[in-house]
KOLZA-227377 format. One line per 10 residues: number of its first residue (from 1); their letters; for each residue x, y, z of N, C-alpha, C, CB. Coordinates in pm, whole numbers, plus 50000, padded with zeros to 5 digits. Glycine has a CB too. Layout:
NUM) a) X,Y,Z,X,Y,Z,X,Y,Z,X,Y,Z | ... .
This chain:
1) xxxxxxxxxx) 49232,50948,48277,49341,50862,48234,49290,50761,48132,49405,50790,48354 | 49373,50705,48045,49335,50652,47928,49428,50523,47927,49351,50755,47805 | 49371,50416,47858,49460,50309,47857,49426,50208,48021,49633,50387,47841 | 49487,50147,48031,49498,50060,48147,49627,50132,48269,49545,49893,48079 | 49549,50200,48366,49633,50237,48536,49735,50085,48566,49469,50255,48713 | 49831,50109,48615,49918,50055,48705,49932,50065,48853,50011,50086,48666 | 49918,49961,48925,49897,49998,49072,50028,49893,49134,49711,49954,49137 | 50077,49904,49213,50141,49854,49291,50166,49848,49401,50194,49859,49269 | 50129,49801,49518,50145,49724,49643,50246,49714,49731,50133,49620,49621 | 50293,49793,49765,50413,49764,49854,50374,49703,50031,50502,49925,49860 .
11) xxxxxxxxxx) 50468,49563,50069,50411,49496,50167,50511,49508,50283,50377,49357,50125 | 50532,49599,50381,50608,49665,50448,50610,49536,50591,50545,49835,50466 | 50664,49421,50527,50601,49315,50649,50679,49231,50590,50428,49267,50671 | 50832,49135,50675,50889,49045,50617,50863,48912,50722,51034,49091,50584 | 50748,48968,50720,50704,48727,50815,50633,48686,50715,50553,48677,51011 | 50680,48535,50714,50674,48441,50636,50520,48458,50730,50797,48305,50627 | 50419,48403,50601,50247,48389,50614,50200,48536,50672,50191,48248,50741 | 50282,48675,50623,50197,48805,50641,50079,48846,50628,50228,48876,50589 | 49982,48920,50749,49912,48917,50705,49885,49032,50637,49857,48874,50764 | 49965,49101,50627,49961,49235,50556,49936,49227,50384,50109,49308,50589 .
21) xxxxxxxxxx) 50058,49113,50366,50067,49076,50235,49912,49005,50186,50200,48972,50225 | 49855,48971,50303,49733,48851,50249,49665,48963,50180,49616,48750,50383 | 49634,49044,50295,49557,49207,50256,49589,49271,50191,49543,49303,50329 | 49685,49284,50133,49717,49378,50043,49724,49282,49842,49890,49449,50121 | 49725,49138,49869,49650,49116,49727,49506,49081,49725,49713,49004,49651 | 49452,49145,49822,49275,49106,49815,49272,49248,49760,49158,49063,49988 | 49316,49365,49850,49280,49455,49747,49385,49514,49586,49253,49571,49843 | 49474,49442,49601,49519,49463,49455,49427,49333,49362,49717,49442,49445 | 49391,49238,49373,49339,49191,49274,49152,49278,49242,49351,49018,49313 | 49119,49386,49356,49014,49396,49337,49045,49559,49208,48927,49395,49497 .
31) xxxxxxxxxx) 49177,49603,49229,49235,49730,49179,49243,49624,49018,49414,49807,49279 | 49310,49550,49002,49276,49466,48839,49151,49426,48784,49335,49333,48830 | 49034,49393,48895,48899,49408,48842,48830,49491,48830,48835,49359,48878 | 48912,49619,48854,48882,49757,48823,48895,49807,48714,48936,49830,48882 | 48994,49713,48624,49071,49735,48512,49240,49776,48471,49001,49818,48474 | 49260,49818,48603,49393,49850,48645,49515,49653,48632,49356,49935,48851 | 49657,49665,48589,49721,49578,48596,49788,49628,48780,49816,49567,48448 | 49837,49528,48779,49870,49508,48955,49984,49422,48977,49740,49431,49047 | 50106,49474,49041,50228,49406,49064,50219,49418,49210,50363,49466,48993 | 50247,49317,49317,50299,49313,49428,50443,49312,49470,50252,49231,49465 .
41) xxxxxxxxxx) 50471,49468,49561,50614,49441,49585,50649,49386,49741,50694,49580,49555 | 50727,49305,49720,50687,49190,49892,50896,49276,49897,50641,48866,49866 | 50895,49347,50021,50978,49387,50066,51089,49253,50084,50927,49462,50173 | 51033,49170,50153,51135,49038,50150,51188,49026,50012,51058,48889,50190 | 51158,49002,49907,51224,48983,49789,51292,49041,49725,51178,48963,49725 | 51379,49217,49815,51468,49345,49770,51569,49320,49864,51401,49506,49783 | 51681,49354,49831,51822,49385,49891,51834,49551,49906,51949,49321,49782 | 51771,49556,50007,51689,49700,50049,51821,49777,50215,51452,49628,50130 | 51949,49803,50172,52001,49826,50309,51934,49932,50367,52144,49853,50314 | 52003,49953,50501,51928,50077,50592,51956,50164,50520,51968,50117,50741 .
51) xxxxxxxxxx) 51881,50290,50467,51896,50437,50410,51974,50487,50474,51792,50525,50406 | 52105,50550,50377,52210,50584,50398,52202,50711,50279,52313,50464,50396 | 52213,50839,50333,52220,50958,50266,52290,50979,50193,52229,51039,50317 | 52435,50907,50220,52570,50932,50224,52595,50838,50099,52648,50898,50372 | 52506,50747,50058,52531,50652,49985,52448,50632,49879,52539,50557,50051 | 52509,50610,49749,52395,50653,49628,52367,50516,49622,52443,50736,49465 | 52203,50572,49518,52138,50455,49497,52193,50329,49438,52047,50484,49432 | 52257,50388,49369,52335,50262,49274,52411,50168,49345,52442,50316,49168 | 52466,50224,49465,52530,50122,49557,52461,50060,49657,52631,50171,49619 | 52313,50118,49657,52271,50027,49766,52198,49905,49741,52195,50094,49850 .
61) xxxxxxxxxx) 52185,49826,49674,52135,49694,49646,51982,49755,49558,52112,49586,49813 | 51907,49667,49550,51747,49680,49460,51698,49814,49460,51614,49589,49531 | 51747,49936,49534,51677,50058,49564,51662,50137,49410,51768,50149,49686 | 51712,50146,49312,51743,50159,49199,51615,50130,49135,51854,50087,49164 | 51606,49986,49180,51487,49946,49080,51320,49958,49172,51525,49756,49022 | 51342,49952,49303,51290,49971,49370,51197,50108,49323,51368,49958,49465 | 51270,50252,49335,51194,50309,49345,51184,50348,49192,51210,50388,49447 | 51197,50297,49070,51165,50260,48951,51017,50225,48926,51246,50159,48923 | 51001,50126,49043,50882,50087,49023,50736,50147,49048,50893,49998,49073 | 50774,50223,49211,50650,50353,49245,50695,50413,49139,50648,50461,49399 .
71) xxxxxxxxxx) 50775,50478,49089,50802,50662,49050,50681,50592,48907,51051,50754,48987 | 50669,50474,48869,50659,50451,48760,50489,50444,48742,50746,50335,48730 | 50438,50414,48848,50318,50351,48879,50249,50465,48864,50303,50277,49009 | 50088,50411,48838,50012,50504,48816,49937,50542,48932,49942,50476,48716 | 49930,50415,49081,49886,50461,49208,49959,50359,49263,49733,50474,49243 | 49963,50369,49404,49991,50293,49549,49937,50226,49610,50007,50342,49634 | 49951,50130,49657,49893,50075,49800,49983,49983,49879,49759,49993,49780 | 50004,50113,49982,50114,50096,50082,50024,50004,50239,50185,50288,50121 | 50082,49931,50238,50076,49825,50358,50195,49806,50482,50073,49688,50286 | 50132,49786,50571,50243,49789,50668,50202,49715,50808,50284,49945,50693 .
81) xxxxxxxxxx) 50267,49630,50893,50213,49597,51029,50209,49673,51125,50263,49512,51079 | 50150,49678,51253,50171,49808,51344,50252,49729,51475,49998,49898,51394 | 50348,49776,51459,50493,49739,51560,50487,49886,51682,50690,49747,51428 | 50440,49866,51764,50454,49956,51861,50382,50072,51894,50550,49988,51851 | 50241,50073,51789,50164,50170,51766,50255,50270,51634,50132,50244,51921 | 50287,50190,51565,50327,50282,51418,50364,50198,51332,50447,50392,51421 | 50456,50211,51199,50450,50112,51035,50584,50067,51130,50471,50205,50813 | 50593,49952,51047,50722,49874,51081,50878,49931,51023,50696,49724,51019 | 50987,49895,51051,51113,49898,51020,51113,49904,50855,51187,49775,51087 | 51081,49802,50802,51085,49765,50652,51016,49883,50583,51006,49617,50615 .
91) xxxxxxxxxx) 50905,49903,50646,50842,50014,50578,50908,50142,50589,50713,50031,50624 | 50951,50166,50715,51007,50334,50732,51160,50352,50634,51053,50375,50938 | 51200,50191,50638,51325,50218,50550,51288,50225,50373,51439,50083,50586 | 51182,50165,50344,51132,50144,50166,51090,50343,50196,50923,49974,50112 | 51051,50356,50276,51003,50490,50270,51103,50605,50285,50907,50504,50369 | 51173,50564,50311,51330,50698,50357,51372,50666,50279,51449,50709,50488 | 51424,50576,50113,51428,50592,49987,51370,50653,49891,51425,50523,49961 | 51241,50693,49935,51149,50769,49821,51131,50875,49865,51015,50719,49782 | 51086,50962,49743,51056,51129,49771,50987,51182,49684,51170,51222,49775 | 51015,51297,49640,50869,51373,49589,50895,51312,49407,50872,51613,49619 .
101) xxxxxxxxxx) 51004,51271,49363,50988,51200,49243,50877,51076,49226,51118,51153,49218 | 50931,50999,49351,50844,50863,49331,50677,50931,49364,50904,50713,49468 | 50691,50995,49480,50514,51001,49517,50449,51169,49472,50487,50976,49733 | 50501,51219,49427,50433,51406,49322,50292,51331,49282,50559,51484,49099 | 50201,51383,49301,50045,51387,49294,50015,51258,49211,49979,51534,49216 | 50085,51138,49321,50043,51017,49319,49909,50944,49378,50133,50971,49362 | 49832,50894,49301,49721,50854,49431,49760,50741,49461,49558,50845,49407 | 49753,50740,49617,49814,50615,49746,49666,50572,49835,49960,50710,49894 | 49696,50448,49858,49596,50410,49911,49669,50329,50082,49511,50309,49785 | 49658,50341,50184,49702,50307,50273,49605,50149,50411,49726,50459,50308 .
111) xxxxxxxxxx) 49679,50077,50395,49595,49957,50452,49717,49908,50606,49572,49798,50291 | 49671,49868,50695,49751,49845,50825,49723,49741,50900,49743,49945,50912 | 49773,49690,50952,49741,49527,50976,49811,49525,51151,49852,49393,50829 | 49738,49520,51240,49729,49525,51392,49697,49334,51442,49570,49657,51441 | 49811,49342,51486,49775,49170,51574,49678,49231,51706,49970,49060,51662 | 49693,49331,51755,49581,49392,51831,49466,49450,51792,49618,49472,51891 | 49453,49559,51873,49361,49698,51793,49413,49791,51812,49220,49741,51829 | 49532,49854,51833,49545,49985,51755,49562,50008,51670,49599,50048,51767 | 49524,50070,51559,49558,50111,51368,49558,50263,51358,49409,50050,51235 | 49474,50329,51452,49471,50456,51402,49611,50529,51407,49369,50529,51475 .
121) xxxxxxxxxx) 49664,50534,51475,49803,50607,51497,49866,50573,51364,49899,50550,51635 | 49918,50425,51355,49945,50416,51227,49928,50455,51132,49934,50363,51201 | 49785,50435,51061,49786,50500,50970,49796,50686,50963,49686,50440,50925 | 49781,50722,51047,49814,50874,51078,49950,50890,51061,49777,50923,51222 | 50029,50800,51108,50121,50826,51068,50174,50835,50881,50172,50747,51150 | 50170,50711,50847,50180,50683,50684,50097,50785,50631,50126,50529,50626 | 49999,50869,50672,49920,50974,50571,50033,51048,50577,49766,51058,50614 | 50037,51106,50714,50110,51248,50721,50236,51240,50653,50140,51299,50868 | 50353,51118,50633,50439,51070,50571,50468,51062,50428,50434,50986,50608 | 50380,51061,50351,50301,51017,50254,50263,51186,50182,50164,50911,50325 .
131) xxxxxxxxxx) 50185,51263,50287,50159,51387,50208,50248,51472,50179,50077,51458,50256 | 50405,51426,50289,50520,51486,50309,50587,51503,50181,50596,51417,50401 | 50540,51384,50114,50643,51370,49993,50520,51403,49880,50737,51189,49977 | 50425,51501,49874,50312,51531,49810,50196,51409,49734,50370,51622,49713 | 50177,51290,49806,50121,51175,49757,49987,51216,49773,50161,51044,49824 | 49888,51212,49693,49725,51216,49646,49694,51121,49762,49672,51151,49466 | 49651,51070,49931,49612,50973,49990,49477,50970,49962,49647,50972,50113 | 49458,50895,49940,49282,50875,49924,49208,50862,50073,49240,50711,49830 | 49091,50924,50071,48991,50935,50230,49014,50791,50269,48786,50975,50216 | 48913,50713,50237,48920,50577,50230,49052,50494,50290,48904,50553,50092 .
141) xxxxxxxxxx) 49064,50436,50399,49173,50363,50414,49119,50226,50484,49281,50446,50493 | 49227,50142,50518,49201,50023,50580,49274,49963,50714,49217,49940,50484 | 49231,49947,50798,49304,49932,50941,49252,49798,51000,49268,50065,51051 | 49320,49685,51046,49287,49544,50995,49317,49513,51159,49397,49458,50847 | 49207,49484,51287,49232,49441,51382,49239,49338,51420,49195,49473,51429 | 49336,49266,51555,49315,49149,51567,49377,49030,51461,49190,49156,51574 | 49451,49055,51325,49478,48995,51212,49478,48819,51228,49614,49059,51166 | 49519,48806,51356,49519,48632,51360,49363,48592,51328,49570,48559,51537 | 49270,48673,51352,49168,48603,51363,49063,48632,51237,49118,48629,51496 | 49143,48699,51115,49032,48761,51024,49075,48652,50920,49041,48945,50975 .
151) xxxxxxxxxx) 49171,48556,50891,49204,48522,50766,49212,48386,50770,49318,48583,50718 | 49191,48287,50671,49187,48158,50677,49227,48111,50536,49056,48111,50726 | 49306,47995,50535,49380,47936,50429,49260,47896,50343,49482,47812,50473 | 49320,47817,50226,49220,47776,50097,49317,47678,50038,49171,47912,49976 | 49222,47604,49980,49301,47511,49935,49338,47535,49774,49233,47382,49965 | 49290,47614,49694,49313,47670,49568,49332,47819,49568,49207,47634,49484 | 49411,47880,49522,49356,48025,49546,49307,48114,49450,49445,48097,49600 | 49230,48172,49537,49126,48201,49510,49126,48411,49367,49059,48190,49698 | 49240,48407,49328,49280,48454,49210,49387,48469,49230,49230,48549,49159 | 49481,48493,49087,49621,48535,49088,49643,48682,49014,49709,48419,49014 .
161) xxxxxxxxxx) 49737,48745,49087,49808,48898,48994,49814,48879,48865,49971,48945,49023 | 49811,48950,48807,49821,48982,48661,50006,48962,48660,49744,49169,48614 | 50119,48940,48827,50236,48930,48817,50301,48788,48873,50279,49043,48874 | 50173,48737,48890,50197,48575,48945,50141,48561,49048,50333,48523,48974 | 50142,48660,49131,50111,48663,49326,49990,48581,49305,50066,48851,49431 | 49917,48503,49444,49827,48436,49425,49737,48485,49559,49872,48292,49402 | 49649,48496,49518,49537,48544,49664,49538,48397,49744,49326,48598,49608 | 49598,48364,49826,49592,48217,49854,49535,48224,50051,49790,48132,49812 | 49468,48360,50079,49390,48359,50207,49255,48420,50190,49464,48434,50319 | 49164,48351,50230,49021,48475,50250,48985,48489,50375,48871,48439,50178 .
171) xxxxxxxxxx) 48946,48594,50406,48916,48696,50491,48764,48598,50551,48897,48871,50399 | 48809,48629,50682,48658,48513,50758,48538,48602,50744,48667,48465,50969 | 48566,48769,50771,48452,48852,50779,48418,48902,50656,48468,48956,50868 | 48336,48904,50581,48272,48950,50475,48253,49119,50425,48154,48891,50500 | 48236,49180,50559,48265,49279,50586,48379,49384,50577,48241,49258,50655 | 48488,49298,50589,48632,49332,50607,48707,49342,50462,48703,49217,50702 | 48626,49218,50413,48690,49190,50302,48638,49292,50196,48671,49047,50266 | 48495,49351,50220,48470,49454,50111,48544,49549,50174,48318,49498,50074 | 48560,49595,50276,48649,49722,50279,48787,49730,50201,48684,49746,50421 | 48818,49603,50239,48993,49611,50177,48974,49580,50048,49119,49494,50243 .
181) xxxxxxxxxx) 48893,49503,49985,48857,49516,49809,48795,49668,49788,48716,49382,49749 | 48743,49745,49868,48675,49859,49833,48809,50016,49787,48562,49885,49990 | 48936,49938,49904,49000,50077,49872,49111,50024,49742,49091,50157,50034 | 49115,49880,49659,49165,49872,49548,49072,49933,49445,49200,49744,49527 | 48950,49900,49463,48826,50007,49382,48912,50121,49356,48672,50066,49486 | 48871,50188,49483,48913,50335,49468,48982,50418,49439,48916,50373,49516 | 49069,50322,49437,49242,50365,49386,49229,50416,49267,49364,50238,49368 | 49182,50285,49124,49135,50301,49036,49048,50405,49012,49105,50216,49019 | 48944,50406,49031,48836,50516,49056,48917,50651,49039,48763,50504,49216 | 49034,50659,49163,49025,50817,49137,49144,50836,49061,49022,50918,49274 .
191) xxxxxxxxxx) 49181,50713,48994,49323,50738,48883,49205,50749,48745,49481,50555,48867 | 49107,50693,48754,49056,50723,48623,48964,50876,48620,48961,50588,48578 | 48965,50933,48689,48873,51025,48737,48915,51188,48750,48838,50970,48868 | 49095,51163,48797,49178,51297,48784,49124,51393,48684,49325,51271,48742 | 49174,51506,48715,49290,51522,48844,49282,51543,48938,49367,51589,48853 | 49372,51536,49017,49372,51574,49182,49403,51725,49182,49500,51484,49282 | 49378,51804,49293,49410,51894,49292,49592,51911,49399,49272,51957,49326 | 49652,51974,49350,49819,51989,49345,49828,51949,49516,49896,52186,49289 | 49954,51891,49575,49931,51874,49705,49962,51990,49753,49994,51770,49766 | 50025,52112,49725,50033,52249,49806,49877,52317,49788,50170,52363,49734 .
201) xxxxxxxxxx) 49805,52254,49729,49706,52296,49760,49591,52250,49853,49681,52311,49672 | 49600,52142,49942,49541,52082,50009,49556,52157,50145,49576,51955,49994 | 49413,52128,50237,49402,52215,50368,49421,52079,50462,49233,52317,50392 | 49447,52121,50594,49437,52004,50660,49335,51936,50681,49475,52011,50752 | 49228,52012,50691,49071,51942,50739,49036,51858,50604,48923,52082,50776 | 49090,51813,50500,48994,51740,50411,49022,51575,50418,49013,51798,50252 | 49121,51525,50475,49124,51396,50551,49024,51321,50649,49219,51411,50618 | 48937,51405,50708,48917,51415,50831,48817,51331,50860,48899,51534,50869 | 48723,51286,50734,48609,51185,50741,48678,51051,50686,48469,51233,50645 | 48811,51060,50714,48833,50898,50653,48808,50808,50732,48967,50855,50610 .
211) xx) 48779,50664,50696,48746,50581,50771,48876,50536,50874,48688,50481,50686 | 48840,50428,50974,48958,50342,51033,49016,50232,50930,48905,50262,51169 .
């Protein structure tokens, strides 16, 4: 790929101080120091009704522009909280709007944010979801335990989006924080690096060493 990648962020989490959202511009600002530009889409800020089959896009509030914005993008990084051992409401509905237009041999990067510790289900879920609609998922993912206890305020923050968003939490573990800057890397990485090979051509076993 040539020129400057587009990545965008979708934050499948509408609480005020998310920590999904915190995580998901640590690794989009690390996807812009990749060279990639980076927009955050914060689900709270769409007039997003429940997916209705029956009802075209044009009538359902932001969905229009909504999925304007993936179909448009050059990769993903889908975020989400884990409500019950799976992605939240907000997310399954931003996701029952899109299909093989928005995500056709898109590379997606997937990050999950647990006030406990379960993540794996989750993100198992969003892959398999995700490949449904033929999306490039990258091995590499991010599964965020415990979230009350990984993130701490700042009094400046500590960079802003190339779309205003402001990184305004850092991550207490050092550790954590390269993972979730590692899969905005990668995103980049394998948008500059294509192609992917077609998603009907993928076996099931090549997921299989991804991280938690």
């Amino acid at each position: 790929m040539q020129g400057t990648p587009s990545v965008v962020g979708v934050s499948g989490s509408l609480r005020d101080g998310s920590y999904t959202r915190a995580a998901l511009t640590h690794a989009l600002a690390a996807a812009e120091d990749a060279g990639a530009s980076a927009e955050l889409i914060d689900l709270r800020e769409y007039d997003l009704p429940l997916f209705d089959p029956d009802v075209d896009d044009e009538d359902a509030g932001d969905a229009v522009e909504l999925k304007r914005k993936v179909r448009e993008a050059d990769g993903v990084l889908l975020g989400s909280p884990v409500y019950h051992g799976s992605y939240s409401s907000a997310f399954r509905n931003f996701h029952d709007y899109c299909s093989f237009d928005e995500y056709e041999d898109t590379v997606v990067g997937l990050l999950v944010v647990a006030g406990g510790g379960t993540i794996a289900s989750t993100l198992d879920h969003m892959r398999v979801t995700v490949r449904g609609v033929h999306g490039w998922v990258l091995p590499h993912q991010v599964g965020i335990r415990n979230a009350y206890q990984q993130f701490e305020s700042v009094d400046e923050p500590l960079a802003t989006l190339s779309d205003g968003t402001p990184v305004d939490r850092q991550f207490v573990d050092d550790d954590l924080r390269e993972r979730t800057e590692k899969l905005g890397r990668k995103l980049v990485e394998n948008l500059r690096t294509g192609p992917h090979p077609p998603a009907s051509e993928w076996t099931a076993g090549e997921d299989s060493a991804a991280d938690d």
